[in-house]
PyMOL Python script that loads the backbone (N, CA, C, O; Angstrom):
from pymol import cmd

cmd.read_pdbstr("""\
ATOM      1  N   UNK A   1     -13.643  38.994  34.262  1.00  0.00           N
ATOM      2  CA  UNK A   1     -14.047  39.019  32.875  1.00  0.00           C
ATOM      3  C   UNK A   1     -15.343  38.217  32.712  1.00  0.00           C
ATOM      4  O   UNK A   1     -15.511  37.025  32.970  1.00  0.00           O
ATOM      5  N   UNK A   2     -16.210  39.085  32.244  1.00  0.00           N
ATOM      6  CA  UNK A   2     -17.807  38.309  31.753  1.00  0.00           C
ATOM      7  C   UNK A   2     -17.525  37.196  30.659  1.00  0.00           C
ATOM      8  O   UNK A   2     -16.706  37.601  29.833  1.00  0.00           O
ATOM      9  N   UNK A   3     -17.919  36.068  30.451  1.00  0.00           N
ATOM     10  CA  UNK A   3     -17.707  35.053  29.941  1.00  0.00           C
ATOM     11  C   UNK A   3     -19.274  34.213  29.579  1.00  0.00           C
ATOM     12  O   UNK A   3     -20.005  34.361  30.559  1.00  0.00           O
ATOM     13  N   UNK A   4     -19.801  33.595  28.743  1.00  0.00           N
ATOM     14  CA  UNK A   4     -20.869  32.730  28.032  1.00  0.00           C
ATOM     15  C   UNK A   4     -20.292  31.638  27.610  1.00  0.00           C
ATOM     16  O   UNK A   4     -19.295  31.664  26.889  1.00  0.00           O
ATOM     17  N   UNK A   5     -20.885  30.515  28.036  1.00  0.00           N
ATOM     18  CA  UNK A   5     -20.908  29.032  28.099  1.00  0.00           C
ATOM     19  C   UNK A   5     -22.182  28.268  27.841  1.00  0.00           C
ATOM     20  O   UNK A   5     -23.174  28.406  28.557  1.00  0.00           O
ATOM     21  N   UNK A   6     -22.126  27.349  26.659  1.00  0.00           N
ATOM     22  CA  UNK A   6     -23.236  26.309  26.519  1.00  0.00           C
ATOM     23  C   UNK A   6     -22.626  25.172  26.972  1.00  0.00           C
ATOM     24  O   UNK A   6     -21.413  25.127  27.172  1.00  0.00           O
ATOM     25  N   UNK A   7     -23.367  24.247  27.150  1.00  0.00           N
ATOM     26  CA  UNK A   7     -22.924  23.318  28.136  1.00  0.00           C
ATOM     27  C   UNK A   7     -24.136  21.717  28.158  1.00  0.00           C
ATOM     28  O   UNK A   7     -25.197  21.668  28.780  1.00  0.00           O
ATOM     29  N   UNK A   8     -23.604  20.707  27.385  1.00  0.00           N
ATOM     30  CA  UNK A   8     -24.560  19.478  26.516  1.00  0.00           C
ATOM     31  C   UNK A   8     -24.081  18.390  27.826  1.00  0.00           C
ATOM     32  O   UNK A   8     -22.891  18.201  28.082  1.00  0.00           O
ATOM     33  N   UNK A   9     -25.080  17.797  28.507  1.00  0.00           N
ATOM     34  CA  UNK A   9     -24.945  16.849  29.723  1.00  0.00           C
ATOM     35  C   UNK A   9     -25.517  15.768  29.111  1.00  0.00           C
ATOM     36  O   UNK A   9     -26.705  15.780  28.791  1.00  0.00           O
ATOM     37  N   UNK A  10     -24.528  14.487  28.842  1.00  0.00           N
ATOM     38  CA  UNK A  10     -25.352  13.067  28.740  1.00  0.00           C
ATOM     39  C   UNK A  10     -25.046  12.636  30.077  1.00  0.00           C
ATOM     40  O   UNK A  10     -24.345  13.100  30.976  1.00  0.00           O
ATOM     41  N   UNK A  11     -25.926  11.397  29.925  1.00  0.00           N
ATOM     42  CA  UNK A  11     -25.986  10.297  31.369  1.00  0.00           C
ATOM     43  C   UNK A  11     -27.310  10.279  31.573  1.00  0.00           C
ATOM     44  O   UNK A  11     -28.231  10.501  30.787  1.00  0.00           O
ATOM     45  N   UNK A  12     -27.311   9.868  33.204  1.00  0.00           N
ATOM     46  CA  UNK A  12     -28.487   9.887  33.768  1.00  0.00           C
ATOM     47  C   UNK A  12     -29.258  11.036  34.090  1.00  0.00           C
ATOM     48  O   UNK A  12     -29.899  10.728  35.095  1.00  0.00           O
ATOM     49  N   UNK A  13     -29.642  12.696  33.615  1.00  0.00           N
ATOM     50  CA  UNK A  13     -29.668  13.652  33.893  1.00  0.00           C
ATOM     51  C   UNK A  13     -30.922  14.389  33.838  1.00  0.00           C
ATOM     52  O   UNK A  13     -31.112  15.551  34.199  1.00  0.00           O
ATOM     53  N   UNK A  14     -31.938  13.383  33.230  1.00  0.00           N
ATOM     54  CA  UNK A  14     -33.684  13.798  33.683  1.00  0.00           C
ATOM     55  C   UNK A  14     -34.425  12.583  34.279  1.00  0.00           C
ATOM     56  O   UNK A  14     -34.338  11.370  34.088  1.00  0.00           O
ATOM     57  N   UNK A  15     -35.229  13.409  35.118  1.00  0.00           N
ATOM     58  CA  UNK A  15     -35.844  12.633  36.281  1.00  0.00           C
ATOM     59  C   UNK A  15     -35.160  12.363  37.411  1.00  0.00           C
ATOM     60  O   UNK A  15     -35.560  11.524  38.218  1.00  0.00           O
ATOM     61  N   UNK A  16     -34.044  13.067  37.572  1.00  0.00           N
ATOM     62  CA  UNK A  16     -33.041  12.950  38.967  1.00  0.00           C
ATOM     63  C   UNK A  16     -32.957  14.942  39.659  1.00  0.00           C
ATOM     64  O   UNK A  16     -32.229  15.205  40.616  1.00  0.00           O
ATOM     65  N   UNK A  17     -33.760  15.987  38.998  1.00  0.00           N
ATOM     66  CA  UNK A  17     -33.747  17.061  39.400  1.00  0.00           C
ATOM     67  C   UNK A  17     -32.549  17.422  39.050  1.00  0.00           C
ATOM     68  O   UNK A  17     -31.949  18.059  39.915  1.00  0.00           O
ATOM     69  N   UNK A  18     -31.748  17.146  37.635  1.00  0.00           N
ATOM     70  CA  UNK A  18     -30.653  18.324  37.599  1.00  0.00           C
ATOM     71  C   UNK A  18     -30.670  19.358  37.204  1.00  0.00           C
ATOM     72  O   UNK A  18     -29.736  20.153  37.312  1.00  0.00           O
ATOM     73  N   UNK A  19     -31.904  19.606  36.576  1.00  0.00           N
ATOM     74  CA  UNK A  19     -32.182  21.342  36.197  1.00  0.00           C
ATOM     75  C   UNK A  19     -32.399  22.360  37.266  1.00  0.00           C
ATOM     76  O   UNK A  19     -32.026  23.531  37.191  1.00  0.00           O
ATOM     77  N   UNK A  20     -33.146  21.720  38.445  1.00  0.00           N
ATOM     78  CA  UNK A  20     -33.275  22.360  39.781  1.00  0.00           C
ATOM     79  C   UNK A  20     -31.714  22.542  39.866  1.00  0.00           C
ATOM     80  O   UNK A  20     -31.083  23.490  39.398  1.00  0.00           O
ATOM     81  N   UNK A  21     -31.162  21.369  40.606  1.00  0.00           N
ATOM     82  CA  UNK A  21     -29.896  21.365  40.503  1.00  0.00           C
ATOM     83  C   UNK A  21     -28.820  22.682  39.961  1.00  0.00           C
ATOM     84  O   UNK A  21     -28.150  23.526  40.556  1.00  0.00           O
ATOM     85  N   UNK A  22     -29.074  22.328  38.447  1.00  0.00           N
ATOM     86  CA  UNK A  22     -28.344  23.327  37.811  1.00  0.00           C
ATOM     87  C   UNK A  22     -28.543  25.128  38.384  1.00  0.00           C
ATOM     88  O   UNK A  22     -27.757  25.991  38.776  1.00  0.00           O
ATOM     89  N   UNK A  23     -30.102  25.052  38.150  1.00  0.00           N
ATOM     90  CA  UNK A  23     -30.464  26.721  38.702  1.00  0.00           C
ATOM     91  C   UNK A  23     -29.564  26.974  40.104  1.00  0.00           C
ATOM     92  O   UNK A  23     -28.816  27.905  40.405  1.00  0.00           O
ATOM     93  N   UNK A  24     -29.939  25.791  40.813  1.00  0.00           N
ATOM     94  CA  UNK A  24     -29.473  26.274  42.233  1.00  0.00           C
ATOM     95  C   UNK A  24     -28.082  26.586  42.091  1.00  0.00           C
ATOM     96  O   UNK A  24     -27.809  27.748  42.391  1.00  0.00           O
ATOM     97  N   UNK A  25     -27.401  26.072  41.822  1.00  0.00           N
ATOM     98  CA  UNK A  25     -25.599  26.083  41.530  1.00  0.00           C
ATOM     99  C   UNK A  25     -25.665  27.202  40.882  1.00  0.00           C
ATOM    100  O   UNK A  25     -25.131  28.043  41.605  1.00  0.00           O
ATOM    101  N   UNK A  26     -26.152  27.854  39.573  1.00  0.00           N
ATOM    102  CA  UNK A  26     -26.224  28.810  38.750  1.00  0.00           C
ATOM    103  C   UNK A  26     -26.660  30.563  39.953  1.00  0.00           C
ATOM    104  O   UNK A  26     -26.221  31.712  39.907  1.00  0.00           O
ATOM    105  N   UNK A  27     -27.443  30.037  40.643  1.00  0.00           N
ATOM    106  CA  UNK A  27     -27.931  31.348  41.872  1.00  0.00           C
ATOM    107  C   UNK A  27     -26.893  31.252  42.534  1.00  0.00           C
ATOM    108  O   UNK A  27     -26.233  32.230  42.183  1.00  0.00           O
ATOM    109  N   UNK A  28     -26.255  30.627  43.361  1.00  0.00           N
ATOM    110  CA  UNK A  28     -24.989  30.390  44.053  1.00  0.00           C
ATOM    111  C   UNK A  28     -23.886  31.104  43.444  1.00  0.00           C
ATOM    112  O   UNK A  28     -22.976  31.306  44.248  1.00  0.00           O
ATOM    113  N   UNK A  29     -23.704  31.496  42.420  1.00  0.00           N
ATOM    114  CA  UNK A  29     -22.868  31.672  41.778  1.00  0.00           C
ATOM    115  C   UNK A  29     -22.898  33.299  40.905  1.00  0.00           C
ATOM    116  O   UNK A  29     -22.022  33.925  40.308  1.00  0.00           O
ATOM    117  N   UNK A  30     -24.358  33.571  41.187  1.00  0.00           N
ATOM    118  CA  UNK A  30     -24.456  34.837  40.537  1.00  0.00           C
ATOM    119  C   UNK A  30     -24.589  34.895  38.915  1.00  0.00           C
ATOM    120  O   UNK A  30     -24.291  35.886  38.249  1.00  0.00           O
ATOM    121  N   UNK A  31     -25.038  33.791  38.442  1.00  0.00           N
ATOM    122  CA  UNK A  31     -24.675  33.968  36.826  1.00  0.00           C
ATOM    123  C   UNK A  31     -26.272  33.652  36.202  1.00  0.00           C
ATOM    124  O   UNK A  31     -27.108  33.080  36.902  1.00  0.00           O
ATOM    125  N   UNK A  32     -26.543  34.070  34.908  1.00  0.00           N
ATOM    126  CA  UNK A  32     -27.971  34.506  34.313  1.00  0.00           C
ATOM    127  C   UNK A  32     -27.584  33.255  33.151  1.00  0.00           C
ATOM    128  O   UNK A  32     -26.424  32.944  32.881  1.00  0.00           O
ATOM    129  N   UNK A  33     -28.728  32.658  32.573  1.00  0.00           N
ATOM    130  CA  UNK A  33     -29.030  31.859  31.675  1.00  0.00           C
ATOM    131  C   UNK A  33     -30.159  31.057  31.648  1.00  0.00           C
ATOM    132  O   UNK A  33     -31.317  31.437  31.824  1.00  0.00           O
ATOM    133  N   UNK A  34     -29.715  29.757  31.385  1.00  0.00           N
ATOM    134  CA  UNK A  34     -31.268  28.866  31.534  1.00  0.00           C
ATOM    135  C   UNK A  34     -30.686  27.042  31.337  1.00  0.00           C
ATOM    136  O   UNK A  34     -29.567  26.654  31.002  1.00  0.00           O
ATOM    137  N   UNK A  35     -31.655  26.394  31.612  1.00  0.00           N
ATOM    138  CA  UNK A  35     -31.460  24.923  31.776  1.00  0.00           C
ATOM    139  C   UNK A  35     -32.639  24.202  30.818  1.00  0.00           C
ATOM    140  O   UNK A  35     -33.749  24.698  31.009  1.00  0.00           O
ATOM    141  N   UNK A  36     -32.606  23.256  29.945  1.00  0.00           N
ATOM    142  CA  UNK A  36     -33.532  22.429  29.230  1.00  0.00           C
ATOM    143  C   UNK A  36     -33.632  21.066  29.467  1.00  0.00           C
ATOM    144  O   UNK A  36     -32.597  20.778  30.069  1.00  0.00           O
ATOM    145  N   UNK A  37     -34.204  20.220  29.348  1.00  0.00           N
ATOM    146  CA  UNK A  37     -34.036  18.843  29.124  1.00  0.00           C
ATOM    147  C   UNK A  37     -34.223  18.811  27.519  1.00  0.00           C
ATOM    148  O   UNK A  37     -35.052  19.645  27.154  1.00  0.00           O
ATOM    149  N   UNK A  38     -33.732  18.155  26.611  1.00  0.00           N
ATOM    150  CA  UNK A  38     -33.401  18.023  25.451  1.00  0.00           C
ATOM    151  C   UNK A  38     -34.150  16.123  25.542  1.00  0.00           C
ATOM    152  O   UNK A  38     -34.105  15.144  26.288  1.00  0.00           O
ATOM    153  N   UNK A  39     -34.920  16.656  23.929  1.00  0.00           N
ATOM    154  CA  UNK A  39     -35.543  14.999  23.720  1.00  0.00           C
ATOM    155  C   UNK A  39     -35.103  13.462  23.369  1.00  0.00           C
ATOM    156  O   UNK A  39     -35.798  12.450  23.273  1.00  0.00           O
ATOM    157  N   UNK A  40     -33.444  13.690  23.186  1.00  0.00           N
ATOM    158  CA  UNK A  40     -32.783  12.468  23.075  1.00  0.00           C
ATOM    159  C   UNK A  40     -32.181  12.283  24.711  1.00  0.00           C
ATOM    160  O   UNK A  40     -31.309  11.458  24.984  1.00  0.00           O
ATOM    161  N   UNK A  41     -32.754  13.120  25.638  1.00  0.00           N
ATOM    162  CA  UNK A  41     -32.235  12.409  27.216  1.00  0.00           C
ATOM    163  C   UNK A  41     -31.267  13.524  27.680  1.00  0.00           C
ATOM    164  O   UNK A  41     -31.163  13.606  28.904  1.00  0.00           O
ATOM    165  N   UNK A  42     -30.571  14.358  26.984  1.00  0.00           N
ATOM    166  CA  UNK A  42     -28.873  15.213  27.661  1.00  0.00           C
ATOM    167  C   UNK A  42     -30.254  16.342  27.985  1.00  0.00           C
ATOM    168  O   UNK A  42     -31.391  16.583  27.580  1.00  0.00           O
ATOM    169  N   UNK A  43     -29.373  16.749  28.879  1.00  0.00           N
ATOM    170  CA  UNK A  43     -29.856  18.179  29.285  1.00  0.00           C
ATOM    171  C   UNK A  43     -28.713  19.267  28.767  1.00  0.00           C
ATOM    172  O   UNK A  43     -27.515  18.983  28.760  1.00  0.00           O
ATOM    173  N   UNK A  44     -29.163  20.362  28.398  1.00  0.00           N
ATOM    174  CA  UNK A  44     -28.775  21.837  27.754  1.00  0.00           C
ATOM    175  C   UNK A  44     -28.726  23.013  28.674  1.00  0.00           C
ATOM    176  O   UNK A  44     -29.670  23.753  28.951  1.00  0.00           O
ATOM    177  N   UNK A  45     -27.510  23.084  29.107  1.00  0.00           N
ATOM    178  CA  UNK A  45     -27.715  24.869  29.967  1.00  0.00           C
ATOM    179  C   UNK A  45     -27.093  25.724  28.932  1.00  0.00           C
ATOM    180  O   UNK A  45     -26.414  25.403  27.957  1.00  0.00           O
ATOM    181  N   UNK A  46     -27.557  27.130  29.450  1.00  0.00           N
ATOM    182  CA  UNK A  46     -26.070  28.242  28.848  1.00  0.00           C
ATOM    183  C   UNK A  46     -26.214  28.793  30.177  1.00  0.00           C
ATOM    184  O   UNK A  46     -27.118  28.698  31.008  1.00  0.00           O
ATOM    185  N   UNK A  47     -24.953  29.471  30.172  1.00  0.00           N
ATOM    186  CA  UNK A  47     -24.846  30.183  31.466  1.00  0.00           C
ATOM    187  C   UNK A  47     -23.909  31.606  30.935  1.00  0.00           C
ATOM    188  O   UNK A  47     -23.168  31.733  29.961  1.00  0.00           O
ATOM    189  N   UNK A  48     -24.253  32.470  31.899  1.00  0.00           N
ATOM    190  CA  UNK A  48     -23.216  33.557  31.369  1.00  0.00           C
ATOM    191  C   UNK A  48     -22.735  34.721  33.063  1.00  0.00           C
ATOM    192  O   UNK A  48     -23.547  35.142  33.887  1.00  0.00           O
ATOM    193  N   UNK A  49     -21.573  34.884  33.067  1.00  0.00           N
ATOM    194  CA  UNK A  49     -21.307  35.583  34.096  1.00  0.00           C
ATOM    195  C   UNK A  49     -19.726  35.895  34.173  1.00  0.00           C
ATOM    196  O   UNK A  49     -19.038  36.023  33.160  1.00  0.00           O
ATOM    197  N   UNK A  50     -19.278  35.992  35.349  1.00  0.00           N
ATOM    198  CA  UNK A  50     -18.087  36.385  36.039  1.00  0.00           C
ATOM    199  C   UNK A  50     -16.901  34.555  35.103  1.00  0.00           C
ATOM    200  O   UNK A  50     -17.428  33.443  35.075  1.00  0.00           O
ATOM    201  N   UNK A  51     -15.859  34.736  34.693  1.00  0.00           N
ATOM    202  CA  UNK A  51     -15.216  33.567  34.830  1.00  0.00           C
ATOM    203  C   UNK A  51     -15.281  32.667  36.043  1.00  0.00           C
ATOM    204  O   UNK A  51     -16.086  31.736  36.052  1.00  0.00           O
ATOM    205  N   UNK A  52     -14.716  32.827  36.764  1.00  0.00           N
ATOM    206  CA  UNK A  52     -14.328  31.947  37.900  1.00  0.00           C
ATOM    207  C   UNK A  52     -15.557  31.358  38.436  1.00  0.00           C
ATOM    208  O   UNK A  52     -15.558  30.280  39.028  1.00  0.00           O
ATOM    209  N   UNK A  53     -16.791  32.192  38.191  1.00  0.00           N
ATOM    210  CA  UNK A  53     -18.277  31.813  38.455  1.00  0.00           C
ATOM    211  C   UNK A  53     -18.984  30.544  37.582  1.00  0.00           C
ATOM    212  O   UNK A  53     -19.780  29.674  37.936  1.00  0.00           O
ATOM    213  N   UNK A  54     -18.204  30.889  36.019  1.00  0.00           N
ATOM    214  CA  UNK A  54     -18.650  29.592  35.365  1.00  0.00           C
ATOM    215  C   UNK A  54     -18.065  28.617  35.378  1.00  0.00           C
ATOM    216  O   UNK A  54     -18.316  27.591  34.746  1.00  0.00           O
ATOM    217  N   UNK A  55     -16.770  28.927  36.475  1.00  0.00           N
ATOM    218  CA  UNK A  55     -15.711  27.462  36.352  1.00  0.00           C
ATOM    219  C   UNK A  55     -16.497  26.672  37.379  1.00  0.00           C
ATOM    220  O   UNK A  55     -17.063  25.589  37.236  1.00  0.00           O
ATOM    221  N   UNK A  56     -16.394  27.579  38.620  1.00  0.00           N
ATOM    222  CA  UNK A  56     -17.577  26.213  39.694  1.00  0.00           C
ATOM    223  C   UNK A  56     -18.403  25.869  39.125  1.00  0.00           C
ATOM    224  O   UNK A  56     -18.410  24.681  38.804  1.00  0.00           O
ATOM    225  N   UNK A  57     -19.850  27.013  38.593  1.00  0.00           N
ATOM    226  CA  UNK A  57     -20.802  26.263  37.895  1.00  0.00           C
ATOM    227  C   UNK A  57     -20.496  24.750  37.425  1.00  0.00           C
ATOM    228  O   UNK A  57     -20.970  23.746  37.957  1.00  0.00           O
ATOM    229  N   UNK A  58     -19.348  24.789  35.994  1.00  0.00           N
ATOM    230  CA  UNK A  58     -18.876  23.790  35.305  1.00  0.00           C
ATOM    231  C   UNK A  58     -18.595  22.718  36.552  1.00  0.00           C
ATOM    232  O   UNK A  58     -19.147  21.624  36.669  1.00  0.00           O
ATOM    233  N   UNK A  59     -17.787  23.185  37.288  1.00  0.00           N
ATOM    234  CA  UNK A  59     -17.266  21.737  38.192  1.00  0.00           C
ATOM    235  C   UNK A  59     -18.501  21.342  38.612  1.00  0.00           C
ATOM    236  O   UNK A  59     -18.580  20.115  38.565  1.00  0.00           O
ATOM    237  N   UNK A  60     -19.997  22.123  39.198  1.00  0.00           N
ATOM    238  CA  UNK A  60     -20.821  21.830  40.246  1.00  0.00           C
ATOM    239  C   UNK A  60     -21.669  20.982  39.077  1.00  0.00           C
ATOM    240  O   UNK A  60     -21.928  19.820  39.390  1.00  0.00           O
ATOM    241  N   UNK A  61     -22.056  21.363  37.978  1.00  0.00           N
ATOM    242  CA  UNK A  61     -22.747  19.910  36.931  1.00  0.00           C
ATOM    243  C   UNK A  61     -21.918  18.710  36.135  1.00  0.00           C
ATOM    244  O   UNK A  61     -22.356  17.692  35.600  1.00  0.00           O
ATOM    245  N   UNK A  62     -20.786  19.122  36.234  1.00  0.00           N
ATOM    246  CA  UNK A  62     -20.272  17.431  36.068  1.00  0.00           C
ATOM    247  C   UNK A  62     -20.056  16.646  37.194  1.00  0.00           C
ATOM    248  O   UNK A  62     -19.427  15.588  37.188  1.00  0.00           O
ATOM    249  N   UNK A  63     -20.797  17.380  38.561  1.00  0.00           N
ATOM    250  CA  UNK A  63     -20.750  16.344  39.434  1.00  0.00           C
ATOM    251  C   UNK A  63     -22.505  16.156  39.663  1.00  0.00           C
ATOM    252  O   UNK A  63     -22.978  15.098  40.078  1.00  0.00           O
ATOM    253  N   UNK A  64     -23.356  17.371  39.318  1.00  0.00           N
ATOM    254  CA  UNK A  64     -24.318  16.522  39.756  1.00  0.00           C
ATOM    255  C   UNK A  64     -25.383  16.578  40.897  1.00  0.00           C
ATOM    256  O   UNK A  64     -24.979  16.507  42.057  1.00  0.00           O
ATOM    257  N   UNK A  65     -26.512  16.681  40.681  1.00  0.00           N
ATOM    258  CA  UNK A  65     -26.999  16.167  41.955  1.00  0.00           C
ATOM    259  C   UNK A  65     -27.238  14.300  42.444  1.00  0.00           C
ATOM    260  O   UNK A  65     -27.454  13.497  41.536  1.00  0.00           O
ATOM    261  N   UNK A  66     -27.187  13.958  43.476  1.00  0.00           N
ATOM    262  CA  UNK A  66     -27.403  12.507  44.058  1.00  0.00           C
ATOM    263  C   UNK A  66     -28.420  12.023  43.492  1.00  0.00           C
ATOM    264  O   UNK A  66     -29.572  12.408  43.693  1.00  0.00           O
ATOM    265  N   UNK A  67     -27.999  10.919  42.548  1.00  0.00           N
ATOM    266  CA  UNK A  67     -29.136  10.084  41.130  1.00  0.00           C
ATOM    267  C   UNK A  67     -28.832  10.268  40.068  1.00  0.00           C
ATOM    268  O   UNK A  67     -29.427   9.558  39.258  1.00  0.00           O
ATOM    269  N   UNK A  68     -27.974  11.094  39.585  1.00  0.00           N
ATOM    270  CA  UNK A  68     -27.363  11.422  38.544  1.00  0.00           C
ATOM    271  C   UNK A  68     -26.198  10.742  38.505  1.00  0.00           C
ATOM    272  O   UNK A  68     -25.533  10.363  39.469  1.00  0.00           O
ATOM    273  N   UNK A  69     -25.954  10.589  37.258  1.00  0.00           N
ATOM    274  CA  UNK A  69     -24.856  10.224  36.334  1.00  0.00           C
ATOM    275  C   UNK A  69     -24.407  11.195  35.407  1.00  0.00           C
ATOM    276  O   UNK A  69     -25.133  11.128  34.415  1.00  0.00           O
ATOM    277  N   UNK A  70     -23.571  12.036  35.287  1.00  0.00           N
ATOM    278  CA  UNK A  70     -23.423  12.409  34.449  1.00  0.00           C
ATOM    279  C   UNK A  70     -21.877  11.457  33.303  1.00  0.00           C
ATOM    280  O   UNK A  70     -20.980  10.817  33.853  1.00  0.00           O
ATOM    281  N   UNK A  71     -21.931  11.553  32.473  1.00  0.00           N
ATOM    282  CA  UNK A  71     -21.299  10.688  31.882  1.00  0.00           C
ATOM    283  C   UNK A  71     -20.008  11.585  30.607  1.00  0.00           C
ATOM    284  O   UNK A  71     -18.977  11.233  30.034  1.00  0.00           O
ATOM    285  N   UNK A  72     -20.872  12.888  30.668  1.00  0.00           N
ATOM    286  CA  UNK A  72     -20.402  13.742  29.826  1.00  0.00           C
ATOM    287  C   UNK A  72     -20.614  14.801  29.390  1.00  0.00           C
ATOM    288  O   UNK A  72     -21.645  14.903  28.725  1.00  0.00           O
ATOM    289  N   UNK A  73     -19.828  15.916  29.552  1.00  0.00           N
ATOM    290  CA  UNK A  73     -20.495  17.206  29.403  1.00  0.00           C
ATOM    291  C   UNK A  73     -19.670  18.152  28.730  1.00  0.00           C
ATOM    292  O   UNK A  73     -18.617  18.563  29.216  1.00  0.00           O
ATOM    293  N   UNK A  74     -20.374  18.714  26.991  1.00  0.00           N
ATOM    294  CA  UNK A  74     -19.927  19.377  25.995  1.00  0.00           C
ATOM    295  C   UNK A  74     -19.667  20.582  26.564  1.00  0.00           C
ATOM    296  O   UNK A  74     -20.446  21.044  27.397  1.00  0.00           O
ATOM    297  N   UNK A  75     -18.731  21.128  26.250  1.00  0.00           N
ATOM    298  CA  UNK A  75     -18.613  23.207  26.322  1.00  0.00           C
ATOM    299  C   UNK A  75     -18.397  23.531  25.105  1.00  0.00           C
ATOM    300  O   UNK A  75     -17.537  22.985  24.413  1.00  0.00           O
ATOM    301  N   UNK A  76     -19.196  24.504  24.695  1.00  0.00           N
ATOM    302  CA  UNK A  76     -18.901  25.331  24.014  1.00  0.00           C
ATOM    303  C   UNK A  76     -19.099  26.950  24.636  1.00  0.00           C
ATOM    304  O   UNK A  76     -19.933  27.467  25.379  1.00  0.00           O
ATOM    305  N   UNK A  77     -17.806  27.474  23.881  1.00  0.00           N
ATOM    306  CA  UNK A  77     -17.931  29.041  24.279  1.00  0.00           C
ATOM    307  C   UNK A  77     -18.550  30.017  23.384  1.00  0.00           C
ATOM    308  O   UNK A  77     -18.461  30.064  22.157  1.00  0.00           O
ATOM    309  N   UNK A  78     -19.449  31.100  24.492  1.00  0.00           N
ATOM    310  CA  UNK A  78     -20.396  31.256  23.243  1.00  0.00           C
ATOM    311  C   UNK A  78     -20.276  32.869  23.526  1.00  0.00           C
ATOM    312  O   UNK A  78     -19.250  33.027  24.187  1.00  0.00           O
ATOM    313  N   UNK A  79     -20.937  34.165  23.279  1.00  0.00           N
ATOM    314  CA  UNK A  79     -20.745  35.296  23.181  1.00  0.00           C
ATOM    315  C   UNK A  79     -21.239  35.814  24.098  1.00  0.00           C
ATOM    316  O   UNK A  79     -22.398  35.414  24.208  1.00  0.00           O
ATOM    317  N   UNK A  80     -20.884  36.758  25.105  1.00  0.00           N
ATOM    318  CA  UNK A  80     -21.824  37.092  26.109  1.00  0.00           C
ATOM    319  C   UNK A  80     -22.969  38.226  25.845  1.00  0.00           C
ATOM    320  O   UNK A  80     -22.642  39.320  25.383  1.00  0.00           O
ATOM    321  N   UNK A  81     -24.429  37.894  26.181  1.00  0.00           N
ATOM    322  CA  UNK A  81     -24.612  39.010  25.681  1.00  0.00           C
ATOM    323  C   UNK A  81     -25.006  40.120  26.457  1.00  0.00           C
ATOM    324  O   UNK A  81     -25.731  41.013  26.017  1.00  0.00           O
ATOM    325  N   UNK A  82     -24.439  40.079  27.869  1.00  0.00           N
ATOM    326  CA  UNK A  82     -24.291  41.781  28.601  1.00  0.00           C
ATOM    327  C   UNK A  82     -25.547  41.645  29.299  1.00  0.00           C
ATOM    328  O   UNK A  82     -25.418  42.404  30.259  1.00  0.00           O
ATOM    329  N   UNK A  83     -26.614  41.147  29.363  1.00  0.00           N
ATOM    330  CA  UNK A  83     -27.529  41.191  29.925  1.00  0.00           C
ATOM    331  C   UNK A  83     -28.160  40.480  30.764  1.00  0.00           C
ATOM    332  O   UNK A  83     -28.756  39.540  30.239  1.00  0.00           O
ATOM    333  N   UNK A  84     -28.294  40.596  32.257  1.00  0.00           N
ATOM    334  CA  UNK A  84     -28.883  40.078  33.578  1.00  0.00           C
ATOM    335  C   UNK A  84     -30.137  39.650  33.351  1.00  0.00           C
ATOM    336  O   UNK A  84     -31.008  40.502  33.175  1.00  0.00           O
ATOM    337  N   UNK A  85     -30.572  37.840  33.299  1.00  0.00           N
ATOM    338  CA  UNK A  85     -32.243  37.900  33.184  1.00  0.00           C
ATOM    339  C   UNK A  85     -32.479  36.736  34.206  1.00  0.00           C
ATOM    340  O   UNK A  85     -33.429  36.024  34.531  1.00  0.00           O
ATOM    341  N   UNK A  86     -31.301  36.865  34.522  1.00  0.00           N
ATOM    342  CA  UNK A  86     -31.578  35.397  35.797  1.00  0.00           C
ATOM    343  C   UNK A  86     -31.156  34.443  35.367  1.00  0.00           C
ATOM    344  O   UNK A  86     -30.466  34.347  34.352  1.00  0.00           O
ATOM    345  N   UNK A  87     -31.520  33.570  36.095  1.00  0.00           N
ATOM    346  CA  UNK A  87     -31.709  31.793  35.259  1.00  0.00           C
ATOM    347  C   UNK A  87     -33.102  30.958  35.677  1.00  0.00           C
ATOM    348  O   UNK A  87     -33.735  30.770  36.715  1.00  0.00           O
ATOM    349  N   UNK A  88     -33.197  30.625  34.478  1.00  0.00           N
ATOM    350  CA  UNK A  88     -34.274  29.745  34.249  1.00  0.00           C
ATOM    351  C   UNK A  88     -34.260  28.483  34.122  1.00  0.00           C
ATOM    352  O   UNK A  88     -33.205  28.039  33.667  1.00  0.00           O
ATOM    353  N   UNK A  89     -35.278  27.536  34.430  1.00  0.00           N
ATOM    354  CA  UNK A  89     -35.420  26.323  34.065  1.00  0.00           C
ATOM    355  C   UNK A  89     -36.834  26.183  32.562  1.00  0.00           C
ATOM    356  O   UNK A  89     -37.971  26.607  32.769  1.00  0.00           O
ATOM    357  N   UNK A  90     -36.612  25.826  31.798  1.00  0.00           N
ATOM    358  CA  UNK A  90     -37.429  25.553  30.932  1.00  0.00           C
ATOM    359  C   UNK A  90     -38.164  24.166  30.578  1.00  0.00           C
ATOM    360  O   UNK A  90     -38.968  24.114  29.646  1.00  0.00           O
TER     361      UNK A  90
END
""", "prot")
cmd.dss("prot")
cmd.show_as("cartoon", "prot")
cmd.util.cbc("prot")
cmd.orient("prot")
């Protein structure tokens, strides 16, 4: 089942490469969306794909790449919208 996920990261999570991070886990996984750094410090993904694809995703950024902290990370479920555009870092 295709599934859409936003996904709000506080901690230590810019200037440690977790948007690289994120993409890479996100290609691994086969799933299309995008990654932000946000100006109060959290970083912002959505992701959209296969379930079981956004559950690793999910497990693979609340752990992180090495320098990171993550401290906390929002889900919200969001609508899928059917369409393959990759993933991006912004």
């Amino acid at each position: 089942m295709r599934v859409a996920r936003r996904f709000l990261i506080s901690g230590r999570v810019q200037g440690v490469g977790f948007r690289y991070f994120a993409e890479a886990a996100a290609a691994r996984e086969g799933l299309h969306g995008w990654v932000r750094n946000l100006p109060d410090g959290r970083v912002e993904a959505a992701a959209e794909g296969e379930a079981e694809a956004i559950e690793r995703f999910e497990r693979a950024i609340r752990h992180g790449p090495p320098g990171a902290r993550v401290d906390a990370v929002d889900v919200d479920d969001t609508v899928p919208s059917g369409q393959d555009t990759g993933f991006t870092v912004t």
